[in-house]
Wavefront OBJ file of the C-alpha trace (Angstrom):
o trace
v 80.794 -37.711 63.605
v 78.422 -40.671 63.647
v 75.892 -38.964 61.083
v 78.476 -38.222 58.678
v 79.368 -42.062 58.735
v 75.415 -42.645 57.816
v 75.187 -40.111 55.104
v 78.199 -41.779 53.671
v 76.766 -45.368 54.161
v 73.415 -44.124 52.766
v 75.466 -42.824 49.132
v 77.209 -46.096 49.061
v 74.042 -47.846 49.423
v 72.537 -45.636 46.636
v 75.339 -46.052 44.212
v 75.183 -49.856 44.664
v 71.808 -50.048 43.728
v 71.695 -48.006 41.083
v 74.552 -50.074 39.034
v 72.291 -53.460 39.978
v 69.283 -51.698 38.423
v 70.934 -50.361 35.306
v 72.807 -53.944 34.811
v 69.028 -55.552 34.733
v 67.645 -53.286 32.874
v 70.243 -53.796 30.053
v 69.750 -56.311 26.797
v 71.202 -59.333 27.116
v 73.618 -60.962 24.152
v 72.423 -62.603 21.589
v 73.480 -65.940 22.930
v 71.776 -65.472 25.904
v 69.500 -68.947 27.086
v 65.977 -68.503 26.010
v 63.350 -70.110 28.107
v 60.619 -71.871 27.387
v 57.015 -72.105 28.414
v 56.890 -75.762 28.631
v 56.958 -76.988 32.595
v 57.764 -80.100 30.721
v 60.848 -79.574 28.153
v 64.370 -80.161 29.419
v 67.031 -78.720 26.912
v 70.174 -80.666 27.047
v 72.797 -77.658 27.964
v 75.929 -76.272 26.708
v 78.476 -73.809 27.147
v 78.626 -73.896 23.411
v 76.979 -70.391 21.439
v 76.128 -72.598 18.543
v 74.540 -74.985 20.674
v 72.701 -72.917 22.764
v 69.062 -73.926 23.186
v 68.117 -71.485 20.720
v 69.693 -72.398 17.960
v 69.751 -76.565 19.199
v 66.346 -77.277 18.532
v 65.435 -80.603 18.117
v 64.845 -82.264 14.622
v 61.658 -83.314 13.826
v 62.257 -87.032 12.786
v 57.991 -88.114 12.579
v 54.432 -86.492 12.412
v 51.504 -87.573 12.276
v 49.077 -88.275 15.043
v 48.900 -90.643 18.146
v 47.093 -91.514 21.295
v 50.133 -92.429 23.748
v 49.049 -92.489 27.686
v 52.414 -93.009 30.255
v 53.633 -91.806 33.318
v 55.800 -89.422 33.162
v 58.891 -87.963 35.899
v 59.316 -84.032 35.930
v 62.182 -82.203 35.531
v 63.296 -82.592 39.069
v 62.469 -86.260 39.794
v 60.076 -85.290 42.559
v 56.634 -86.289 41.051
v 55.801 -88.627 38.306
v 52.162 -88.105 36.978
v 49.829 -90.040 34.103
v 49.382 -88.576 31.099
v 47.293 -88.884 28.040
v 49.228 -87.153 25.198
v 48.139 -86.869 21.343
v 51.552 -87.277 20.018
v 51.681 -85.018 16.951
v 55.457 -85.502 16.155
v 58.678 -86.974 17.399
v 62.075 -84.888 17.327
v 65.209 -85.316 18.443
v 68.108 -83.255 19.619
v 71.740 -83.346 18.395
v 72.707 -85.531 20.839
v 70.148 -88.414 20.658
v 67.737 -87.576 23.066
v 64.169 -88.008 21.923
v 61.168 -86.156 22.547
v 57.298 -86.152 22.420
v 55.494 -83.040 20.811
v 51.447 -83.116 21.017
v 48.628 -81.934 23.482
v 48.807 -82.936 26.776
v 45.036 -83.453 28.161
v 45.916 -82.816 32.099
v 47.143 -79.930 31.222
v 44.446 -79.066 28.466
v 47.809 -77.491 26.629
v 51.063 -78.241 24.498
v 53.778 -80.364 25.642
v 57.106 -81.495 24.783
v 58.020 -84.575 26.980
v 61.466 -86.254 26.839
v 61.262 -89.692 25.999
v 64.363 -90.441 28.857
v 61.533 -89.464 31.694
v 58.652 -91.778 30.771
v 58.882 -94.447 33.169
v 56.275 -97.087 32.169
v 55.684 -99.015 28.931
v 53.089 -96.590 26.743
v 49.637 -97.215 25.871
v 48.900 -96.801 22.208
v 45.099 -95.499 20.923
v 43.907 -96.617 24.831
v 44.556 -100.916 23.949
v 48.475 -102.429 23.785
v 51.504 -100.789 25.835
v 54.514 -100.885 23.971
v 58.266 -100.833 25.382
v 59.650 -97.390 23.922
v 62.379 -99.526 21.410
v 59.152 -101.785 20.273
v 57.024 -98.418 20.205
v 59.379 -97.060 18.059
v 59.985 -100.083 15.687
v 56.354 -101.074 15.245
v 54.215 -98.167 15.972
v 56.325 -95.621 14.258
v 58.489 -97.405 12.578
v 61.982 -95.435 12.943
v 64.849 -97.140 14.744
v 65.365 -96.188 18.566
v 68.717 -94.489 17.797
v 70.326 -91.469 15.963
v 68.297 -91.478 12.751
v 70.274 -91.145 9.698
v 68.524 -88.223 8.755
v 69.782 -86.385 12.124
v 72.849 -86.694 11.396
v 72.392 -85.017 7.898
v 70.731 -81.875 8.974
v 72.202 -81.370 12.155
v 75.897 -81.321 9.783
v 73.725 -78.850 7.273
v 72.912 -76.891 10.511
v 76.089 -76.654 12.326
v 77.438 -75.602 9.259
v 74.551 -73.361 8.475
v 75.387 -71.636 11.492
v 79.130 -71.534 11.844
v 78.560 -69.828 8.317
v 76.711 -66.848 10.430
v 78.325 -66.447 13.145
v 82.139 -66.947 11.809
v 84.094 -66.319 8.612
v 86.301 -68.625 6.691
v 90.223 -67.866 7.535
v 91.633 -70.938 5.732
v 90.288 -73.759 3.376
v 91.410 -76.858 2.095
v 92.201 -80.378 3.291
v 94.526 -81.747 5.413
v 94.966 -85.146 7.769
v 95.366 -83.712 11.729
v 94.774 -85.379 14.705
v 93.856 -83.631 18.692
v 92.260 -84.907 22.004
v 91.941 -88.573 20.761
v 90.426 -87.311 17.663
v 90.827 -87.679 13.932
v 89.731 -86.183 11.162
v 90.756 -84.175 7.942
v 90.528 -80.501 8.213
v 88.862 -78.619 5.622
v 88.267 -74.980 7.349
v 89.326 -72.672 10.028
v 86.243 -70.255 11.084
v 87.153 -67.156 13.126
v 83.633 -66.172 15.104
v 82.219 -62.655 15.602
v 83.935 -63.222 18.841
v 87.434 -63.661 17.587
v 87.182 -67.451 18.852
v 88.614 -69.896 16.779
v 86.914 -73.315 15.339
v 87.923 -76.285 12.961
v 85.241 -77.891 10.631
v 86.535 -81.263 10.215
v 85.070 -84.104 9.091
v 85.113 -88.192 10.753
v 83.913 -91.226 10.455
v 81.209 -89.752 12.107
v 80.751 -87.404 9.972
v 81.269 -83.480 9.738
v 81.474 -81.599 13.232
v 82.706 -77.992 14.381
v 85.233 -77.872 17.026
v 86.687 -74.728 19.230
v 89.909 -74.473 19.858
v 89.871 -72.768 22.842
v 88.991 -76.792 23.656
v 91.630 -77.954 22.273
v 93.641 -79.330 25.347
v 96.693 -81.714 23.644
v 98.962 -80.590 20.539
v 97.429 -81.204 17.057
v 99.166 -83.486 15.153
v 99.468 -83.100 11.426
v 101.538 -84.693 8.960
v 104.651 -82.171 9.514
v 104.730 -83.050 13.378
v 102.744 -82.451 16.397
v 102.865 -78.732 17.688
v 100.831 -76.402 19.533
v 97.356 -74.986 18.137
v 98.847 -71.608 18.351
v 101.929 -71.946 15.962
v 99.936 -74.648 13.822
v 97.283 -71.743 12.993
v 100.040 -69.369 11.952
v 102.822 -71.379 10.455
v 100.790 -74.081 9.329
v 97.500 -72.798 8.006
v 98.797 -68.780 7.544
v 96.209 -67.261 9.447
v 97.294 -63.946 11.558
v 96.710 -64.961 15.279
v 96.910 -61.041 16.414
v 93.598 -60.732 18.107
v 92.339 -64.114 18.069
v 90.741 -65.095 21.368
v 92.271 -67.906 23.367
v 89.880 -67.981 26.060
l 1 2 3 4 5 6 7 8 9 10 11 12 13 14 15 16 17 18 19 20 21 22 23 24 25 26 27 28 29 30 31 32 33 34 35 36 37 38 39 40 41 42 43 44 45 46 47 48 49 50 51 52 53 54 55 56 57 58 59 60 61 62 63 64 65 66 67 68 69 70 71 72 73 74 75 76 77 78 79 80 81 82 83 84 85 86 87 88 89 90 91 92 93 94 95 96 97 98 99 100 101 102 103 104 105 106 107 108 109 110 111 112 113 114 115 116 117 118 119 120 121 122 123 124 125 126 127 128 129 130 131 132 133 134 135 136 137 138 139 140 141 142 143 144 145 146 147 148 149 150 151 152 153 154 155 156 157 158 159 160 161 162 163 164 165 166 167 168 169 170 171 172 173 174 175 176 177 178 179 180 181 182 183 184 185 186 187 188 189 190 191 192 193 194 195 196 197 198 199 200 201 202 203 204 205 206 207 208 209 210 211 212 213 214 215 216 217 218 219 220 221 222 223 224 225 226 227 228 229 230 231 232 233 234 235 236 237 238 239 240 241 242 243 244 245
């Protein structure tokens, strides 16, 4: 009796590690997080598939070519280290975080540091340090904020993008207003993935939002009602097979 219990614990076994091996060995999606190389880059994450790290690069905002030295606080905050960097260009990310691109000469290889980490004033061309807001005002002349041109291609690119991935179920303009938000509506994308997403432009400017987010009742100029009956009623759009979750 007892080695008919092993031979049966032995299949299990077998059958358990064959569907672990065949589940690795499969591709992963298309929105799957891509690493990097860099010990040094820290991509700001999101649950997002248009702002996944691979397709929320940062924007390149200068170039050109400076000696910066600082010290600088890894990823985890358990070692800060000096470094001499040639800065060849300055990006930044979709949500205002900054970072150095150039050749790192500890590690004799390129580097993208984030600005947020360097912890001491930096040394320009080995002579003055510079606070990073003076760095950036005198030395390289851009403001230490969102640069306007940021916010002009990260709109082009979101758009870019929700273009790809999604199609165009409704077009046009109207006044709504959701999760202490306002803007006018001008399209309703439907993704590969049967998730729906507003394009709607602020203040702010032109943004993409999912409305599987969407966590009050929109209001629009006919009332305030639920996303659901707002996409059918209001806008016309079939909401057989759309995906709520």
């Amino acid at each position: 009796m007892t080695w008919i219990i092993v031979c049966v614990i032995v299949v299990v076994l077998f059958i358990w590690l064959g569907k672990r091996t065949k589940g690795k060995d499969e591709n992963p999606p298309s929105h799957a997080t891509i690493t990097t190389t860099s010990d040094d880059f820290d991509e700001v994450d999101t649950p997002h598939f248009l702002a996944a790290p691979q397709y929320d690069k940062p924007i390149p905002i200068w170039t050109g070519s400076q000696e910066f030295e600082f010290s600088y606080l890894n990823s985890d905050g358990s070692s800060r280290t000096r470094r001499q960097v040639t800065v060849k260009s300055i990006e930044q990310n979709r949500f205002g975080t900054f970072y150095f691109m150039g050749h790192c000469h500890l590690k004799n290889a390129e580097r993208t540091f984030r600005v947020s980490r360097i912890t001491t004033m930096v040394k320009v061309d080995g002579g003055k340090k510079y606070k990073m807001d003076a760095l950036f005002k005198e030395v390289l002349e851009l403001p230490f904020s969102i640069h306007p041109n940021v916010q002009q291609l990260r709109e082009k690119r979101d758009k870019d993008l929700l273009s790809r991935f999604a199609k165009c179920a409704w077009e046009g303009s109207m006044d709504i207003e959701f999760d202490s938000q306002k803007g006018t509506l001008t399209r309703v994308m439907i993704s590969e993935h049967k998730h729906p997403y507003f394009w709607f432009k602020t203040d702010e400017g032109s943004r993409y939002k999912s409305l599987r987010w969407v966590n009050t009742y929109i209001r629009c100029k006919d009332g305030t009602i639920g996303k659901r009956k707002f996409i059918h009623e209001h806008l016309g759009i079939p909401t057989k097979g759309i995906n709520w979750e």
